[in-house]
N, C-alpha and C positions, 0 to 999 in steps of 0.2 A: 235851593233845589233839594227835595228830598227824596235819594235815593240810596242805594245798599242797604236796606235796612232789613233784619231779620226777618221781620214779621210785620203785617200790617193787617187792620180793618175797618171795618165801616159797614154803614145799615143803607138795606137798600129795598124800595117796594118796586113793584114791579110795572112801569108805564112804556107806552112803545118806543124805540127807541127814538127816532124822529123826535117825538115829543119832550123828553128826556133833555135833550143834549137844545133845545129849542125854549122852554121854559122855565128851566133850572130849579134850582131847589125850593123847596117846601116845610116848615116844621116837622119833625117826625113826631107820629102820635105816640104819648106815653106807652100807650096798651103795648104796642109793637116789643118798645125795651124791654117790656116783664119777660117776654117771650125767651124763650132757653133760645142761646145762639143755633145759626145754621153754618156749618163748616164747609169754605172752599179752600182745599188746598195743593201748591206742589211747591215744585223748586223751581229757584229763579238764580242763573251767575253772577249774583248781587259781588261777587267778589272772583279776580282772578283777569282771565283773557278777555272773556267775553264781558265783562262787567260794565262797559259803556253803553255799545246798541242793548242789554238788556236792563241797566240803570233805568233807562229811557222807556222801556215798554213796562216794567214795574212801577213809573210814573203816570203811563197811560192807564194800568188798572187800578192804581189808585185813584185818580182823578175818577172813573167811572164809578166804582166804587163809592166813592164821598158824594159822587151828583145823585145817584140814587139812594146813597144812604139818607139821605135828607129827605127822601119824598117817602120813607114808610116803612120798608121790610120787605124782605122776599119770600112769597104764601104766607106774608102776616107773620114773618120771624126776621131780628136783628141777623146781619151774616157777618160773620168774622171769616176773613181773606187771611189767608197763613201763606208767606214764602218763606220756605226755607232756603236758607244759600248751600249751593251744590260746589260753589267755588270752580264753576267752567269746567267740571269733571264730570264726563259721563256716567263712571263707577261710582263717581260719590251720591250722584243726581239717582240711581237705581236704589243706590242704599235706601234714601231718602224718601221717597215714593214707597216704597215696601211700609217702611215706617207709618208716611201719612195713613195708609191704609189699611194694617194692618195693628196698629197701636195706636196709632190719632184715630183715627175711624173717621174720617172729615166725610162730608156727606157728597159734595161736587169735587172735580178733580179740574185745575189750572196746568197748561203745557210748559215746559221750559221751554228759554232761549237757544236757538241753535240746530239746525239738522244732526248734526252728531249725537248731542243730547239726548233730542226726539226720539232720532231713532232706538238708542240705548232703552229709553222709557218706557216705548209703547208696548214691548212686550207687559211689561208690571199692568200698564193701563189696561191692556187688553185680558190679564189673566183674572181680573178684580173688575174687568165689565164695567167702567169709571170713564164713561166720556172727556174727551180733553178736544177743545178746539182750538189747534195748535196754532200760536198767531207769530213763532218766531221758527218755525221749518219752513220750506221751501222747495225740497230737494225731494221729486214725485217717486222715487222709488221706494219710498215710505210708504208711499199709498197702494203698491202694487207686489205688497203680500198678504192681500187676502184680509187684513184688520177691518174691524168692524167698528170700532169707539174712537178714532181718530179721524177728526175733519181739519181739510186742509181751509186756512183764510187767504193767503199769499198768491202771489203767484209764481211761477215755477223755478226755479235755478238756473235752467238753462238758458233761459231768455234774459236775465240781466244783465247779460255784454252782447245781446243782439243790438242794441240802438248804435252804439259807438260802433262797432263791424258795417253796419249798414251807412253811414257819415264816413265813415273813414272810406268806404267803397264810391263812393258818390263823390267825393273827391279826387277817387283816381288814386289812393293808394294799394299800395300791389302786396309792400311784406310785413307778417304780423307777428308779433312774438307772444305768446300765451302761456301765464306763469300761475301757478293757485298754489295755495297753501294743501297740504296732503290731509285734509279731510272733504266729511262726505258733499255738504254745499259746495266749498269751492271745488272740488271734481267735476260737479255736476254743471257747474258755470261754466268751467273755462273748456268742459265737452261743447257746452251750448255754442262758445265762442268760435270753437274748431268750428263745427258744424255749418253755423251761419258761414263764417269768412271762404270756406271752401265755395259753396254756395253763390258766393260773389266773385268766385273766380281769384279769390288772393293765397298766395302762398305762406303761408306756414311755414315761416324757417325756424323758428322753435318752440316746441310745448314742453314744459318744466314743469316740475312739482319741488316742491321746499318743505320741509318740515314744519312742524307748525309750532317750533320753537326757534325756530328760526330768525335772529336780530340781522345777520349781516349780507348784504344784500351785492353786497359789490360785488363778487365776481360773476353772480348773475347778470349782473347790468353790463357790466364789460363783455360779459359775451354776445349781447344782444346788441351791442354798439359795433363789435367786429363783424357783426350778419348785416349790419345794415338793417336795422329791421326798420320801417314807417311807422308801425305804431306797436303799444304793448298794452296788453289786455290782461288787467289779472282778478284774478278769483281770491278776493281777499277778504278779511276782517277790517278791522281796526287797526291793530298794534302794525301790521304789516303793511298796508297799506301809507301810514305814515312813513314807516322808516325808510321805504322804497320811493316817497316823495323828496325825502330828506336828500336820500344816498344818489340820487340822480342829481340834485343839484352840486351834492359835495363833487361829482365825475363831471359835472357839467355834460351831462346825456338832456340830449333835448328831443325827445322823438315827437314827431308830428300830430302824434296823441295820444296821451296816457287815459286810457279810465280802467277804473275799479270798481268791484262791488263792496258793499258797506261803507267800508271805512270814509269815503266821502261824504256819507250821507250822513252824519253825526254832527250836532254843531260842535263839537268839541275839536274834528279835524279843523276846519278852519280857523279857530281858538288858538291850538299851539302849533298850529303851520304859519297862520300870517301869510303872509306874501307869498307863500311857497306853495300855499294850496290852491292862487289863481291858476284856471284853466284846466283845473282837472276834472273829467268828468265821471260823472256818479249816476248807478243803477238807484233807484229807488220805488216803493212799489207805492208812494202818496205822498204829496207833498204840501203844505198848505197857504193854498191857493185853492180861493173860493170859486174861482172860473171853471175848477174841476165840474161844481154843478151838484155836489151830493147832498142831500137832506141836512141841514142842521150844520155846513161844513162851517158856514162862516162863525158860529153861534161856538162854537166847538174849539176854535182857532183860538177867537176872544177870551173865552173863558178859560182856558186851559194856560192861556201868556199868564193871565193875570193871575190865576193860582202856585205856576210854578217859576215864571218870570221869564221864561223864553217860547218860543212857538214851536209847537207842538214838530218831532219831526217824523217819519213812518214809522220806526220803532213807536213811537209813544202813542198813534195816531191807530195802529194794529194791536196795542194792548188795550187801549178801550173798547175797540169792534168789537174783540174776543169775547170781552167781558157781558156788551149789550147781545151779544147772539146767546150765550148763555146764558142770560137772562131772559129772552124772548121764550127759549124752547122750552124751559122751568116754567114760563108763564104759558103757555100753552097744554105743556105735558100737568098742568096743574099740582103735578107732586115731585117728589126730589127720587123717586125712583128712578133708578138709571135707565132701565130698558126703556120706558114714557120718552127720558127724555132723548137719549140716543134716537129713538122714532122719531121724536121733533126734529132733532138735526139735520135727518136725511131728508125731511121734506120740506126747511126752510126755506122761503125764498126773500131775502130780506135788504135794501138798500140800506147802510147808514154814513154817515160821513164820510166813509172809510171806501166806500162803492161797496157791489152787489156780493151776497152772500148766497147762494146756490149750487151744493156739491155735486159731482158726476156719480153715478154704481159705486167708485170707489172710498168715495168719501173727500176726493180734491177737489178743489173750486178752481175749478179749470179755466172760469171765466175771466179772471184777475189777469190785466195785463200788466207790463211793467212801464216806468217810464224810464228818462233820462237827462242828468240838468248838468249844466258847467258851472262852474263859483268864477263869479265876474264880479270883482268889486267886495266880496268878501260875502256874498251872498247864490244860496244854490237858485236857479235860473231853466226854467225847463227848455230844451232843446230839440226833444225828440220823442213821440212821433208827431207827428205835423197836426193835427188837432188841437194836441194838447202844449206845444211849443207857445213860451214866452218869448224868445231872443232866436236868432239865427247865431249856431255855434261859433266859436272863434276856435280857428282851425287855418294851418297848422299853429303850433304852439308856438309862441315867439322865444328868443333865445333868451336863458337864463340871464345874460347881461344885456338884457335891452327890456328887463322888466323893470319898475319899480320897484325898491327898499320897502317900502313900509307901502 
């Protein structure tokens, strides 16, 4: 797998995206290479917190990247893709960005990982008029100050602990305990959380926030096991996500359902949980599963296993969208001007593997629902909403000593 790496590129011409991701590569014609590069660049947390779900979507834009670099050039120019690593820092990510654009002079501008990030950036994107089509924010109060070069791909924050609130209700559970990490995504998740569970008539006996250096998790869990709570819902990453897997099992806290955002949704949680990470369930905004029905999903799936060795997962599956919508509105706005192609942007309407790309006035693609899978067998498994359900949830959780070892 090739990921964290400073810098990457590849040649790309410009075909629909359907088309793209459905007939694969092509020789690149000589003429194209003589061509002086075209620069897309930003930062990416190749390194630090966030460095897994966005390992993953810096694999997704590679993989896009290489499938078009083979079919020609973008307006008949080789493009060299630049990430710079920000190291999961928003100040560093700003630093960075300033640079790309005011000393690299790159010609398209790539969003970081992360609503935190984002948010930090868009001010730079927005003062240098540099489109970025953010395929790793999420959290809509980005899009509701007024920016103008920032499109949302995702779907929103606060509906990523709606599916497990609405399951956990429908079973008849009554008390929820709601934990996020203290930035701006998970805020906006585990508000979504409140929101929804009220909603369904369940009590809230507690809503926490943690640092978001935060390793040790116990005496949070202890206190949610003195409440009684039925189920806990947190707004997490990665790093957190795991150790609050772990530290439930070290207390033997078995609540009737744990899900989380992100950090499930990585193959990597399941990698170094094992056994630990049965039954937990996971927000995700694509999974791959061709049953979804999107242009080129299955085509997409295949080729993507085979170039990086594992199956593509939303992280990696949103960095390619980003890349092919970028590419549409450059092919439409016919020049690398930004104002052309920001124009493009707002009035894209475009399906690709990934579903539908069409933003509201603000610039969010409000159309993006989420989903929701459990890991049965060591594999994520969609549960919910009922359309798109593989398996009927297993619920409640069974007790940490009545699971399998390995």
């Amino acid at each position: 797998m090739t990921r964290y790496t400073s810098w990457l590129w590849a040649i790309v011409p410009i075909l629909g995206f359907a088309a793209a991701l459905v007939l694969g590569a092509v020789a690149t014609p000589p003429a194209a290479l003589a061509q002086e590069p075209l620069t897309i660049g930003g930062a990416m947390s190749l390194t630090g917190r966030y460095s897994e779900p966005a390992g993953r979507m810096a694999d997704g834009r590679t993989f896009a990247m290489e499938e078009i670099n083979a079919r020609g050039g973008l307006l008949g120019r080789p493009v060299k893709l630049v990430m710079r690593d920000d190291r999961s820092d928003p100040s560093t990510a700003v630093k960075l960005y300033e640079r790309l654009l005011t000393e690299e002079n790159v010609d398209l501008c790539l969003a970081p990982y992360s609503s935190p990030i984002t948010e930090a950036v868009a001010s730079i994107t927005e003062r240098y008029k540099c489109p970025i089509v953010a395929d790793g924010a999420a959290t809509r109060s980005i899009w509701e100050k007024g920016r103008k070069y920032i499109f949302g791909l995702v779907g929103p924050s606060e509906d990523y602990l709606r599916g497990a609130v609405e399951i956990a209700a429908k079973q008849g559970y009554k008390r929820i305990a709601i934990i996020n990490e203290d930035s701006l995504f998970s805020k906006a998740a585990a508000a979504g959380a409140e929101s929804y569970a009220r909603q369904h008539g369940m009590e809230v006996v507690l809503r926490e926030e943690y640092p978001r250096t935060a390793t040790d998790f116990r005496p949070l869990l202890l206190k949610i096991k003195a409440l009684n709570a039925d189920v806990i819902a947190g707004g997490s990453y990665f790093v957190d996500a795991a150790a609050i897997t772990r530290q439930m099992k070290e207390l033997n806290i078995t609540p009737k359902l744990w899900a989380a955002t992100v950090g499930p949704g990585l193959p990597r949680f399941t990698e170094d949980l094992g056994p630990l990470a049965e039954y937990v369930l996971g927000s995700t905004q694509w999974e791959p599963v061709p049953a979804l029905g999107y242009p080129g999903i299955k085509e997409y799936i295949e080729r993507f296993e085979k170039r990086f060795g594992y199956k593509p997962n939303y992280h990696a599956a949103q960095g390619t969208a980003a890349m092919l919508i970028l590419e549409e509105a450059v092919k439409r706005a016919g020049t690398l001007d930004r104002e052309a192609v920001r124009a493009q942007l707002t009035q894209l309407d475009m399906t690709t593997h990934y579903g539908r790309f069409k933003v509201d006035e603000t610039g969010f693609n409000s159309g993006k629902g989420l989903l929701l899978f459990q890991i049965i067998k060591g594999e994520r498994r969609l549960v919910w909403p009922d359309e798109s359900r593989e398996v009927q949830p297993i619920v409640p959780f069974p007790p940490w000593d009545k699971r399998p070892s390995k």
